[in-house]
N, C-alpha and C positions, 0 to 999 in steps of 0.2 A: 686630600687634593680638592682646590675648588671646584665645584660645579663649573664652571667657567671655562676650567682650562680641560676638561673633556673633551677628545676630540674623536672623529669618525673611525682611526687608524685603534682606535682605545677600545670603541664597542666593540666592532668587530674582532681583534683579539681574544676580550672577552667572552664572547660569544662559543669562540672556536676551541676557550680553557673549558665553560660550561660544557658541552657536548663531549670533550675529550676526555671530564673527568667524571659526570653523571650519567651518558648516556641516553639524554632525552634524545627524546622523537622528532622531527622536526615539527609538528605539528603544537608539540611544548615549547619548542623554541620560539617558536613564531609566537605564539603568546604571551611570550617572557619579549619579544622586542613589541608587540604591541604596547602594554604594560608600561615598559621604557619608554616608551615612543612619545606617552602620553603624559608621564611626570615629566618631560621634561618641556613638554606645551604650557603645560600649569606653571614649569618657573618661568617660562617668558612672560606669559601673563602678570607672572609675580615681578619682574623685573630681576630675576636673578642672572638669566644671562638671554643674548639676544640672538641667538640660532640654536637649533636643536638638530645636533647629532647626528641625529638616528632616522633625520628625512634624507639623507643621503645614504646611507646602510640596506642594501638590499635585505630586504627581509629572508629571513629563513623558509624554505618553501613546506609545505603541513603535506604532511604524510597520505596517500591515497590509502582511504581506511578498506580493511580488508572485510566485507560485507558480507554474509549468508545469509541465501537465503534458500528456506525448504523447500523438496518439492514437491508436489502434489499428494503423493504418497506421504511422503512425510507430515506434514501440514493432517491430513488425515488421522493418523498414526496420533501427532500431540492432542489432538480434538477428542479423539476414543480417550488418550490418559485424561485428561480435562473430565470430562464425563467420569469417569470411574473414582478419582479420586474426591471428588464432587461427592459422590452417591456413598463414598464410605464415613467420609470428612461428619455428613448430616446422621449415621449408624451413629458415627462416635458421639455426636453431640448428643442425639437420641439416650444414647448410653448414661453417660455421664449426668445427664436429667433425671434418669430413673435412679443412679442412684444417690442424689440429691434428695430427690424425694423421700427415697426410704429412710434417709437419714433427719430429715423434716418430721416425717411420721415417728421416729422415736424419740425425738426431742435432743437429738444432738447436733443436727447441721448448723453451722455458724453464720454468720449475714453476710448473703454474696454481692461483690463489689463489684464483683466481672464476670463474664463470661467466656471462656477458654475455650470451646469451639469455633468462638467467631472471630476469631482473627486467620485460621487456618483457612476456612470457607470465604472469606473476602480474599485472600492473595489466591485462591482460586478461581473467584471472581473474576479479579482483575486481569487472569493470565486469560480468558472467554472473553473479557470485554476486548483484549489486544490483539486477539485472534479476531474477532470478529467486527471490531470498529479503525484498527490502522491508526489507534493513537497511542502517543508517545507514556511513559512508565510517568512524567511524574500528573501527565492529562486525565491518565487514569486514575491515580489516587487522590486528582482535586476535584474531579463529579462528586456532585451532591445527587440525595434525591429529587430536588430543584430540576439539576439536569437532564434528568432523562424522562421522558414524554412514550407511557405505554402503549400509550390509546394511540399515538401518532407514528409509534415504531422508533422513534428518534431520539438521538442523544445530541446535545450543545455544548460545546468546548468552551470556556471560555476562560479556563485558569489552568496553571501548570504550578506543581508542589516541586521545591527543588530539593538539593541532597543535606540541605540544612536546615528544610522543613517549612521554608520559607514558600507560601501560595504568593504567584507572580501572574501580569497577564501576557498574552503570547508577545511574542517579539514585533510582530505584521499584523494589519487589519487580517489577513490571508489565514492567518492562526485562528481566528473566532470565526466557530464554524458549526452548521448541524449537519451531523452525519447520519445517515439511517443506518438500521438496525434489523439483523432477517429476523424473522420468526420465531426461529427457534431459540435465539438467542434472548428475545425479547419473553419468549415463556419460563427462561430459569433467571431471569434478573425478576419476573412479578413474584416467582416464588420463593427467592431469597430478599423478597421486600417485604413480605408478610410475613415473613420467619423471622428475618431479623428485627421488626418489630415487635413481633413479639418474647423474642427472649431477651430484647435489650428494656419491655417493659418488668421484666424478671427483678432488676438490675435499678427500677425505680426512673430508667432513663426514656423518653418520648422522642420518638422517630420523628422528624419532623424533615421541611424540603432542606436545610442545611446539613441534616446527617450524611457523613457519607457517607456513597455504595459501598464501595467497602472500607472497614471500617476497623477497628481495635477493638479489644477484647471489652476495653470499656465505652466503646459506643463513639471513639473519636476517630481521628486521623491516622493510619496507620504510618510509621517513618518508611522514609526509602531505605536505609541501612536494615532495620528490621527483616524488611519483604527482600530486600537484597540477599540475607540471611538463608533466608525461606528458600528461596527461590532456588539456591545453589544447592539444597541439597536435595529440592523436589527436581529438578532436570534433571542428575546424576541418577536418583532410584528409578528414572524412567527413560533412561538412556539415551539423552541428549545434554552431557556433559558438557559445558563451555557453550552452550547456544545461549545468546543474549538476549534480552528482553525487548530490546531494540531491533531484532532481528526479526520479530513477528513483524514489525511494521513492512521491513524491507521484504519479507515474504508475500505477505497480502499485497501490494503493488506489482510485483512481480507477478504471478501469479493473475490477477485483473488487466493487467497488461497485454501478458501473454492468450487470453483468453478473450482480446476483441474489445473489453472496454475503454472507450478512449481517452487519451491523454487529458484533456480538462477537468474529467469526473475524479479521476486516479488524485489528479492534482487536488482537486477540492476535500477530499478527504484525506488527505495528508495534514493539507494548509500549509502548502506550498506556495510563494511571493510569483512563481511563474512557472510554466509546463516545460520550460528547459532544467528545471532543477529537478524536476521528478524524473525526466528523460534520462538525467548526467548520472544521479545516484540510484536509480530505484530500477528503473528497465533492464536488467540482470538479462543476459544471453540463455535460451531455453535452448537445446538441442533440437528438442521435438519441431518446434517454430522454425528452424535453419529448416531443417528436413522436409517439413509444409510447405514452406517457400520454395524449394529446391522442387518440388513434385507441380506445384500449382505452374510453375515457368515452363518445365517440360510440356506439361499437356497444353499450355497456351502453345506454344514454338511447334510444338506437333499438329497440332487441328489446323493449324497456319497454314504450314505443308501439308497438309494432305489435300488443303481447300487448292492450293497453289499449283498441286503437281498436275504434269501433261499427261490427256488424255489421249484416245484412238484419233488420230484424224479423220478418220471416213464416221466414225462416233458421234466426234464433235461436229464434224459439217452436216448431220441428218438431224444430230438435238438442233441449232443454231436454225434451221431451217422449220422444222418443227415449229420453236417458240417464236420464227419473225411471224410466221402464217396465224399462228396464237393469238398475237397481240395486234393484229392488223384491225384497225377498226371496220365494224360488218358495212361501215358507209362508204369505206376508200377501196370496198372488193371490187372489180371489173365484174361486170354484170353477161354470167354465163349461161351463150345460146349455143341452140346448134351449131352455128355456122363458127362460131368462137372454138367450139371443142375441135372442128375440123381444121383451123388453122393449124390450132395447138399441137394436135399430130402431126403436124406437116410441118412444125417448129417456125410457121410465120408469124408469130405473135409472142414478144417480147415478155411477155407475163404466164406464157406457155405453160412452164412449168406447174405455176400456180392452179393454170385454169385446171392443169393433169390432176392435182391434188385436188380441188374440190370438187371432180368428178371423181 
């Protein structure tokens, strides 16, 4: 059929065989009529035909993605595994050096090309840096040591690795970003920078600012499919089966959210285009936060009323009396004599009252 005689009634059929017979998401559909949408801008351009389609074709609507995120506890709980597998990952490498060495000392170890600990201790890395900086998996695997700044606590975003290995720069100015770094974070990234230069100079290979953080067993780029690999079966042996990589991020916003930090900051270390996009996806409902809000309303609505409720009349008329005598200035008092206090008894003087009180 020609391109030509395509018409609205055509894609949209189409559309309704694909989902009825594959299954996609809408979120894949919607990207298969973008796709459309746009070859067939290029044949106008081309002159092949002179409307397009699929500007009339409501688009398929993209699936509300179903988000996790940890909670506090939990977040806690992956930082302890982080840590632990960490501390065993450097045993091993320790191990496997020594017995390198012995086999060096008898003259049968062969000339190493790589090093096999250090890919396991980078996708470790990298799960610390996504806990602890809120960037994305491929933001993570395209820091260099260029990017992160010890002395300053801070790490600079400014490339994303994608799933075909391809280093890209962020989609938005909003993407190129420096994010700080706590502490402690910042003391197991200097000590896997001194380590890892030194056994990648093992290896005949020189650390320099273009290595990555983390990094391959021979000193380069680790793939996303690789650590993809990794990753699924280090979550499963620590009990968070099916939590995505991508979920750290939505955790650590959630969590700085819920915890008082405000929306522009959260935003900035995402590198988010605007504070409603962090609001839409990332501000996860906390029970605790309902529950806060729900107690902080009460005790305002309470202290209101209690200011608000009626007191004793004969109470109120002696305070009220009290604080007008208080605040009277000592210049506007009636200047009390004897003859004054003798009215006052005998109630011919209008200020009587008064004169009674300040004798």
């Amino acid at each position: 059929m020609p391109v030509k005689d395509i018409t609205i009634q055509m894609v949209e059929q189409t559309y309704a065989a694909i989902r009825k017979e594959t299954g996609l998401s809408g979120t894949s559909m919607n990207q298969i009529h973008t796709l459309l949408k746009n070859v067939f801008e290029k044949g106008i351009d081309y002159d092949y035909i002179y409307r397009n389609p699929c500007t009339r074709v409501t688009a398929p609507r993209r699936d509300k993605p179903n988000r996790r995120a940890l909670t506090a506890e939990e977040d806690t709980t992956l930082l302890t595994a982080v840590d632990e597998s960490e501390a065993e990952a450097f045993k091993s490498l320790e191990e496997k050096e020594a017995r390198r060495a012995y086999r060096e000392k008898l003259g049968i170890a062969k000339e190493c090309r790589f090093m096999r600990g250090l890919h396991d201790i980078s996708c470790i890395m990298a799960v610390r840096i996504g806990l602890a900086t809120d960037q994305r998996r491929g933001e993570v695997f395209a820091l260099t040591w260029g990017d992160v700044d010890l002395d300053e606590d801070t790490t600079h975003v400014g490339h994303n690795v994608t799933y075909q290995d391809v280093v890209k720069t962020p989609k938005t100015d909003s993407g190129v970003r420096t994010i700080a770094i706590d502490p402690t974070t910042v003391e197991h990234l200097s000590m896997w920078k001194d380590r890892q230069a030194e056994e990648l100079a093992k290896i005949c290979v020189k650390q320099t600012d273009e290595t990555p953080v983390c990094c391959s067993s021979t000193g380069g780029r680790i793939r996303i499919d690789n650590f993809s690999h990794w990753w699924g079966i280090w979550r499963k042996e620590h009990g968070f089966d099916g939590l995505r990589f991508h979920e750290l991020r939505h955790t650590q916003a959630t969590l700085l959210l819920a915890n008082g930090v405000d929306v522009k900051t959260v935003q900035t270390r995402l590198g988010h285009a605007s504070a409603s996009i962090t609001l839409d996806w990332y501000a996860h409902a906390i029970p605790q936060n309902d529950h806060a809000a729900a107690t902080m309303l009460g005790n305002l609505l309470n202290s209101k009323q209690e200011e608000d409720e009626p007191k004793d009349p004969q109470e109120n008329a002696a305070q009220t009396q009290e604080e007008s005598f208080r605040l009277l200035p000592h210049e506007n008092l009636p200047k009390v004599t004897a003859k004054s206090r003798q009215k006052a008894r005998r109630g011919h003087t209008k200020t009587g009252q008064l004169v009674q009180l300040v004798s």
